[in-house]
VEXBALUM-968523 format. One record per residue (C-alpha): x, y, z; residue number from 1. Coordinates in Angstrom, 2 decimals. Each point is the difference from the previous one (the first is absolute). Example, Ala and Ser with C-alpha at 12.3 -4.5 7.8 and 13.67 -1.06 7.14 Angstrom:
BEGIN
<r <12.30 -4.50 7.80> 1>
<r <1.37 3.44 -0.66> 2>
//
This chain:
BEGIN
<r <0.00 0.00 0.00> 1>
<r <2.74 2.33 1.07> 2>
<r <1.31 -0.46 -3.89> 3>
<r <-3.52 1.20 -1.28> 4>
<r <-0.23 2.64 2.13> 5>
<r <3.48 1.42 -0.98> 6>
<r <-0.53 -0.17 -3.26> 7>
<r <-3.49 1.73 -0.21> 8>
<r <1.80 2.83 2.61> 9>
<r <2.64 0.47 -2.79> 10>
<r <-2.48 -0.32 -3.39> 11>
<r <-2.57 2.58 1.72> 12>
<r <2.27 1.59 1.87> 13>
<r <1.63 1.47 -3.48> 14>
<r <-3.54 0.46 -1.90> 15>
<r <-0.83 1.99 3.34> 16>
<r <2.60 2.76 0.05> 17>
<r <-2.69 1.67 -2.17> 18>
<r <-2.53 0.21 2.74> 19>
<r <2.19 0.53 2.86> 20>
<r <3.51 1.57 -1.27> 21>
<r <-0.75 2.13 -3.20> 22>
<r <2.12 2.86 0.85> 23>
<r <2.98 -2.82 1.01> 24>
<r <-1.03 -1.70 -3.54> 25>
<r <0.67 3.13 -1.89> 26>
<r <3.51 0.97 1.68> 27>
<r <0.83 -4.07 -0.96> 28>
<r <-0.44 0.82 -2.98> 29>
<r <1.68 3.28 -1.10> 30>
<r <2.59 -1.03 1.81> 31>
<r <0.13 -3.50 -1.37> 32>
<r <-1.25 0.84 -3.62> 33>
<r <-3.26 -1.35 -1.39> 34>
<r <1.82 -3.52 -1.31> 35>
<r <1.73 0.05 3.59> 36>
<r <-3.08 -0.03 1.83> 37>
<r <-1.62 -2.67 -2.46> 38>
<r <2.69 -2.30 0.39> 39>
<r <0.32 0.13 3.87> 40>
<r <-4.20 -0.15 -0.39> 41>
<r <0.04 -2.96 -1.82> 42>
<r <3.14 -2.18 2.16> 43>
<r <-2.13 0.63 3.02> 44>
<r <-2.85 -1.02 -1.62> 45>
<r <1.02 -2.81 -1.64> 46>
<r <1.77 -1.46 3.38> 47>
<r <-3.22 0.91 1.82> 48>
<r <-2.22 -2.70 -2.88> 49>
<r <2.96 -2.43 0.64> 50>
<r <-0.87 0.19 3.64> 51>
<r <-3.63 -0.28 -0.15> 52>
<r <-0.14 -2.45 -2.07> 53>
<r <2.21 -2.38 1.41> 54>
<r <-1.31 1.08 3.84> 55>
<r <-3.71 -0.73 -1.78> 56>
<r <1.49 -3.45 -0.95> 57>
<r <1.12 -1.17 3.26> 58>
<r <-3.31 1.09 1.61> 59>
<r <-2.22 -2.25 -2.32> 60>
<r <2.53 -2.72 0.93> 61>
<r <-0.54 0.47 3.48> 62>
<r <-3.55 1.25 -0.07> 63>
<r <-1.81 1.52 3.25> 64>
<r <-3.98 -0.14 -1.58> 65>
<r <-2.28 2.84 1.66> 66>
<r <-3.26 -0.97 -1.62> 67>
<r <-0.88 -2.37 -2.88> 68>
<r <-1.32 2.19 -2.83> 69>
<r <-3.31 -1.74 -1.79> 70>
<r <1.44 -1.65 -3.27> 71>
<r <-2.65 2.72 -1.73> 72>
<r <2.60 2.73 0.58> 73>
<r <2.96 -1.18 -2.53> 74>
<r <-2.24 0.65 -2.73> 75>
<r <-1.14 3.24 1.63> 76>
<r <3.67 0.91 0.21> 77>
<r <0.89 -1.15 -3.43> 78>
<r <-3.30 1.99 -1.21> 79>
<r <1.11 3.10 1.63> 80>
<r <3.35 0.05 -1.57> 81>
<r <-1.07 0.47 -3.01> 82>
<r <-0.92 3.94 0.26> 83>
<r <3.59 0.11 2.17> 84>
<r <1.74 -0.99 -3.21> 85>
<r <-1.86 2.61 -2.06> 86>
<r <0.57 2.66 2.90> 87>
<r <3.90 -0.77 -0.55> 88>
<r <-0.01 -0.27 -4.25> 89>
<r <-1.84 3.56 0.71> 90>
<r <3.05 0.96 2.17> 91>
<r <2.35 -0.43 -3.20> 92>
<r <-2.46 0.31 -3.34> 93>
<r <0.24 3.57 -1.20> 94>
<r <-3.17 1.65 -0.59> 95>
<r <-2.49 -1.75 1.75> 96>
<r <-3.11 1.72 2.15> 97>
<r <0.37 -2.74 3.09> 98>
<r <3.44 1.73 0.64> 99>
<r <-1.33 3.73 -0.66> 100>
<r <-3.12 -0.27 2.25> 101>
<r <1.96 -2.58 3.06> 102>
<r <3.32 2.19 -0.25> 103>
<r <1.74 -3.31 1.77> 104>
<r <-1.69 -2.90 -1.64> 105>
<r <2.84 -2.22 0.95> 106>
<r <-0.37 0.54 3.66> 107>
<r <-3.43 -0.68 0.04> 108>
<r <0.82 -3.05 -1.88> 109>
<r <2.15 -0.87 3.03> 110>
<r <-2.89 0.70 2.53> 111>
<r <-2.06 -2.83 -1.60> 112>
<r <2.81 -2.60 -0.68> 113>
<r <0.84 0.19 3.58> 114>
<r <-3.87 0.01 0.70> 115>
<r <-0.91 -3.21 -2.16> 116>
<r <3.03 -1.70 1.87> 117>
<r <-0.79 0.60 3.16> 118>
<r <-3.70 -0.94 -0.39> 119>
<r <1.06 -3.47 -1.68> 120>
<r <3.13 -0.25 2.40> 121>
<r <-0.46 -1.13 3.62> 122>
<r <4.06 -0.19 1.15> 123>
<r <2.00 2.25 1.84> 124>
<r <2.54 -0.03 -2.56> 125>
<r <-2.80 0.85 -2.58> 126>
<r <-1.68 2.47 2.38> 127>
<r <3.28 1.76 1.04> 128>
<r <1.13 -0.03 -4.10> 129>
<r <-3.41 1.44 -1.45> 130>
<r <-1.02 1.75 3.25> 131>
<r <3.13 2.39 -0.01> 132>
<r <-0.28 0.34 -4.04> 133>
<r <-3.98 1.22 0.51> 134>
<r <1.00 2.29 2.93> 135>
<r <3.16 1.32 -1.91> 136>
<r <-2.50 0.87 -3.31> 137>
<r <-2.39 1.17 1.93> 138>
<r <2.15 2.89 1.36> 139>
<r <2.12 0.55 -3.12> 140>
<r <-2.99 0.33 -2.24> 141>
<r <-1.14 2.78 2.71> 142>
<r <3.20 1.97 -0.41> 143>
<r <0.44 -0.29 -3.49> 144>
<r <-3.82 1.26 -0.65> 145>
<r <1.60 3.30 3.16> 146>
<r <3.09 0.46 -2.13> 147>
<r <-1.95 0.15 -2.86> 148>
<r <-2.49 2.70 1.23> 149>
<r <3.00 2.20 1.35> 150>
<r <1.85 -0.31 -3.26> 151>
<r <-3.02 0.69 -2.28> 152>
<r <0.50 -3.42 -1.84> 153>
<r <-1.36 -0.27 -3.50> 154>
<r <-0.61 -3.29 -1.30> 155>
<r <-0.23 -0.73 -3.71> 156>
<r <-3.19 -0.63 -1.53> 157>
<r <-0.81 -3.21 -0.98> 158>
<r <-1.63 -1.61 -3.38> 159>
<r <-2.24 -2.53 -0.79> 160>
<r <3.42 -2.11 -1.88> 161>
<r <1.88 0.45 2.89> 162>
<r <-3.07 -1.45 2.51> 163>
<r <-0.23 -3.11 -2.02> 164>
<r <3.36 -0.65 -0.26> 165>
<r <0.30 0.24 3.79> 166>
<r <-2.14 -2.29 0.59> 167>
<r <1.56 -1.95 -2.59> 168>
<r <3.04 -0.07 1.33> 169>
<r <-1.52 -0.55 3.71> 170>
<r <-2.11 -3.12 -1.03> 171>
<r <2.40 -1.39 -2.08> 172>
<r <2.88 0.34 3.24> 173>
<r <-2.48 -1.49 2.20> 174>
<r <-0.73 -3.14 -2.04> 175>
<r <3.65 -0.97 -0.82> 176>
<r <0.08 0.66 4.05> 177>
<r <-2.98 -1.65 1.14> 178>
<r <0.17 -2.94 -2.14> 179>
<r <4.05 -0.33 -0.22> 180>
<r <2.17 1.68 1.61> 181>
<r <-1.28 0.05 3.80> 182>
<r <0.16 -3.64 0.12> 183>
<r <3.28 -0.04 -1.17> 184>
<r <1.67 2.62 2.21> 185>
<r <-2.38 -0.34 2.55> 186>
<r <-0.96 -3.12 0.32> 187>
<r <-3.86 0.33 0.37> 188>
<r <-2.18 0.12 -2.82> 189>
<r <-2.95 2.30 0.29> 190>
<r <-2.49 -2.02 -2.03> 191>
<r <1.56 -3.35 0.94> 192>
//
């Protein structure tokens, strides 16, 4: 457990300096250059996944169960991540009205990832994991939406093209996902 914890102090630790540190952020990175910052960003990212993900693996090989979630929830879960995978093809697809009208879409695709995973989830491992992911998106979606009210953010409009290929690009993600790839890295497969 210590290993999970660790590792989700380091990951959200360095995609919180935003909400708690902005002032510290922006020294970091005049004095350390835009690439500087970025590359320090991503090594403490990347060794906070590491952690997580090997910390998450040693609790479901030791598991401590809280409650036994009703078998109806996977598919709830699975269900649910669908719109979370067209929340984060928003976050990247140029041009789309889901990211011009949510401002953060990817956050709030967060929020109900962590949600559908805690509601189908019933370990401590699972509950500490998605728990501290919902918490953490809960308050970095608040101040993201407070930074962008005291900057005046403008968001691009979206079109119609860029809509549909959103959700395009969502669904398609969350079928090779659902149906492939979280068995495989996983281990669990959400329709199985």
């Amino acid at each position: 457990m210590t290993v999970l914890i660790l590792g989700l102090a380091i990951f959200l630790g360095a995609h919180s300096v935003r909400i708690v540190a902005e002032n510290w952020r922006t020294r970091q990175i005049t004095q350390l250059g835009p690439n500087g910052w970025k590359g320090v960003y991503s090594v403490v990212s990347l060794i906070g996944i590491v952690l997580i993900v090997w910390g998450y693996g040693m609790t479901r090989a030791n598991p401590i169960d809280i409650w036994d979630p009703p078998i109806w929830t996977r598919h709830l879960a699975a269900l649910l991540t669908l719109p979370a995978f067209i929340l984060l093809a928003a976050a990247y697809v140029h041009r789309n009205r889901i990211k011009s009208s949510l401002h953060h879409p990817m956050i709030l695709g967060v929020k109900i990832w962590a949600l559908a995973h805690l509601l189908s989830n019933g370990r401590l491992g699972d509950v500490l994991l998605f728990g501290t992911f919902l918490v953490w998106a809960v308050l970095d979606f608040r101040a993201a939406r407070q930074r962008d009210r005291a900057l005046g953010a403008h968001y691009a409009n979206g079109t119609l093209a860029g809509d549909v290929f959103t959700v395009a690009v969502g669904l398609a993600a969350w079928v090779l996902f659902a149906l492939y790839l979280h068995a495989w890295l996983i281990g669990v497969r959400p329709f199985g």
